[in-house]
C-alpha angles and dihedrals in degrees: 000000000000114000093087149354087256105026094190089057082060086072097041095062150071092254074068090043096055095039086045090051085054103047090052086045091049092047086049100053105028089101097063097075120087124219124289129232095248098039098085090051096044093046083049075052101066095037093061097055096043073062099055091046095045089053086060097058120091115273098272140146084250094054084046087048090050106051095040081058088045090051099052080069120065121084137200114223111151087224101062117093111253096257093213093071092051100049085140092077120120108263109188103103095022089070103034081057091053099048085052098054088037100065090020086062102200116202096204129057084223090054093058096043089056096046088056087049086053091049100046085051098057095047092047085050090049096059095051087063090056092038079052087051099044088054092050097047094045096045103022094212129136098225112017085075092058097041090056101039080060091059097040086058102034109049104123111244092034092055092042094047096037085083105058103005099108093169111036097032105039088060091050088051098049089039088062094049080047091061097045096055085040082060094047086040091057098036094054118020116207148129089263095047088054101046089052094050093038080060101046092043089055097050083045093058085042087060101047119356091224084073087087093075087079098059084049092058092042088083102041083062080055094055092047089051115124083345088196111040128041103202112111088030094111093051089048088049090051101058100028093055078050097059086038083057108048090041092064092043094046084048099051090046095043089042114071093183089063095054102087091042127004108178097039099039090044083051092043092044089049099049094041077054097044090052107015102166119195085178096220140115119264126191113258125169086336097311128103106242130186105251084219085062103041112162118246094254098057092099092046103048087042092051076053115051097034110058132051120287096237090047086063103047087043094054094038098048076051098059101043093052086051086047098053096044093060089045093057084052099042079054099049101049106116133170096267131079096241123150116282084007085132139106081230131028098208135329099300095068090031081066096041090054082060108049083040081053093049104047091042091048096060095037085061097044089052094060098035095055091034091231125206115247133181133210118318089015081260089174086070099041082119091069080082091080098059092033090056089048079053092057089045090048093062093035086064088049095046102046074062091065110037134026109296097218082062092058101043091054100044082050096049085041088059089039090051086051090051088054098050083048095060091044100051087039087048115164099008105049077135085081093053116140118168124234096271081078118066116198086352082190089079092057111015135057104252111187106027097154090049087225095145086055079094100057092038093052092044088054099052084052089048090051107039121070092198114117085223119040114197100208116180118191126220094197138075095240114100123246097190082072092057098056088068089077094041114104112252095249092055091041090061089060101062137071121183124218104176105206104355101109095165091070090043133118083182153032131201123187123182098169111250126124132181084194124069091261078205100072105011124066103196095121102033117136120244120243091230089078138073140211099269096168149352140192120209122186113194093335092314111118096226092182139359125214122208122186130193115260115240103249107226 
């Protein structure tokens, strides 16, 4: 076991008593999120590839029983992407969800989303108590783990999101379980440490294929090893081709798309990933930009403006301490084997060097390939990991400055304040902006996922008597999706009609456009409606109502 020295002490404790807070908190409050934009295609995802698994197996009543199973779950819905010509696409949690509703067998569309929801939630959980572990193991404090764990859960977007993201969230969330056993794997070096982390590395690629960069430097970490002395280098090689090998073969087994063709499905899959176009605007400082010609500061001002002010400082002061730490040993490497003439004094800043090597790396990657991103910058919602080992990094230099107890109690006062955050912005933390951004609504994308479609829709029922409700929506997200999470008696209410307002009793707008709004009117709304309702989270305007006016 691998949680602690003493892996019983972990449940006798108040480490268990906060996890155990947040869990109950996590079970009470998972239905309150409605469904995401992404969550129906990548659900038809999994399905597809159960499927193809289940087609391999011998004719049998249990293969008939399967794919029966298999058949009650795929949906039509004109909006949702043709899964066969996206077969690329990451497969981990797509097809642990489907296992799940597949042998859980859930009579109600409502029932599965919030199964996934519930899912989502406890890996995402899962991975806060390693994150805990890793912190504790690296810095060896009482308080700075917790602090940080705190930060690592409550930050606002990633609380929100860790309950319906399946794509974003889930590979932070595997990233995290990856370093630790990186961690374990560096501290101790042996044939079980590198098949665990082999294993976890593998179901991290099959996530999200970037996370192959860490494989890659993996092994630089390998060529800088003992830079100047190459006496343990053979020991090092052996293990770590032996990492590099049992990655590749758990990926390839864990991975279906790469069964007809490894090599040239794992390229093909790399390069879709490293330049993956959805060729729309997107909503930028107030301009309507191409996602496929984002400018070289997105990820930057979004890191800015969407997470807390003190989250930032912390990680970035971080970062530069971390920074110049590995520049003074860079400096001082000389020819000679003399003491701290390494790049690394020890495993702790061994490990440093490589989370520094990693963030860096994809950083890099982004603005060299000019990658597409989306709102939020949700692809490198990871980056929170390392950010958040950042903010524990300059805790423990800090708490060497000034009184500890000062700086235990500022740090539980601004996660106290994440927490009431997440409580006043509940159920839509996924909208935070911080204060830097005024009416964010004007130049940002606000509802992406589409996840407030549901409160909107279920205040417009509990507000019309009519037996049929004609709703329109002026955004790109799909209503149809939302209607899977809404209860049967309500379902039967509503009849969507997209962009025909002219059939429409309603009108909902959560600001989001694939098309330039500027220029192009498409969802423009008719003068012939009014502002019927609005909700506003912490001055940011999440939905807008419009109702019909009564013709006299």
């Amino acid at each position: 076991m691998y949680l602690t020295k003493k892996p019983y002490s972990f449940f006798f404790n108040w480490i268990f008593f906060f996890f155990s807070i947040y869990f109950f908190v996590g079970i009470f409050i998972f239905k309150d999120y409605g469904v995401s934009v992404d969550e129906e295609f990548h659900r038809q995802v999994g399905f597809f590839w159960l499927n193809y698994i289940f087609n391999l197996i011998p004719d049998s009543d249990l293969k008939s029983f399967l794919l029966e199973r298999v058949s009650r779950g795929f949906f039509y819905d004109f909006t949702l992407p043709n899964v066969e010509q996206h077969q690329f696409y990451h497969i981990f949690f797509d097809i642990l969800a489907g296992l799940f509703e597949i042998f859980l067998d859930f009579e109600d569309s409502r029932d599965i989303f919030l199964f996934r929801h519930f899912l989502n939630f406890i890996i995402f959980f899962i991975s806060s108590i390693f994150f805990y572990n890793l912190i504790k193991l690296r810095f060896k404090d009482k308080y700075i783990p917790l602090i940080v764990t705190a930060i690592y859960i409550f930050t606002p977007r990633i609380f929100g999101e860790s309950f319906y993201n399946p794509k974003d969230i889930i590979f932070l969330s595997v990233i995290t379980i990856v370093f630790y056993f990186f961690f374990i794997f560096f501290k101790k070096i042996n044939y079980k440490n590198c098949i665990i982390l082999s294993l976890f590395l593998s179901i991290a690629i099959i996530s999200r294929v970037a996370a192959f960069v860490v494989l890659v430097n993996f092994f630089i970490i390998l060529l800088l090893e003992n830079i100047s002395s190459l006496k343990n280098f053979p020991s090092f090689l052996k293990y770590k081709i032996f990492v590099f090998f049992f990655t590749i073969i758990f990926t390839f087994f864990l991975w279906p798309y790469l069964w007809s063709n490894p090599f040239s499905n794992f390229t093909l899959a790399i390069k879709t990933f490293s330049k993956f176009n959805l060729d729309f605007y997107n909503l930028y400082l107030g301009e309507y930009i191409k996602t496929t010609n984002i400018p070289w500061h997105y990820i930057f001002v979004w890191f800015f403006i969407s997470n807390p002010i003190f989250y930032s400082i912390l990680s970035l002061l971080g970062f530069f301490f971390i920074f110049i730490r590995i520049l003074k040993r860079f400096l001082k490497i000389t020819s000679q084997k003399k003491k701290y003439h390494d790049l690394w004094r020890g495993l702790n800043e061994k490990f440093d060097l490589f989370i520094f090597l990693n963030i860096t790396s994809y950083v890099f990657l982004i603005l060299k390939l000019n990658a597409s991103l989306y709102d939020s910058a949700r692809q490198v919602y990871f980056f929170h990991f390392f950010l958040v080992y950042f903010a524990a990094y300059f805790l423990n230099i800090i708490k060497k400055i000034i009184k500890k107890k000062v700086l235990y109690i500022l740090s539980f006062l601004y996660v106290f304040f994440l927490i009431l955050i997440n409580i006043y912005m509940h159920p839509y933390q996924h909208v935070y902006f911080n204060f830097i951004v005024q009416k964010p609504e004007k130049y940002f994308p606000i509802d992406y996922w589409g996840v407030s479609n549901m409160d909107a829709l279920n205040f417009i029922i509990k507000n019309e008597k009519k037996e049929k409700i004609f709703i329109a929506n002026s955004s790109f997200n799909s209503l149809h999706r939302t209607l899977r999470i809404i209860n049967k008696e309500n379902k039967k209410k509503i009849v969507l009609v997209g962009q025909e307002y002219n059939r429409a009793d309603y009108i909902l707008d959560n600001f989001y456009s694939e098309v330039n709004k500027k220029i192009n009117k498409k969802y423009e709304i008719p003068s012939n409606f009014e502002l019927y309702y609005q909700l506003t989270k912490s001055n940011i305007t999440v939905y807008r109502i419009y109702k019909r006016k009564i013709s006299i």
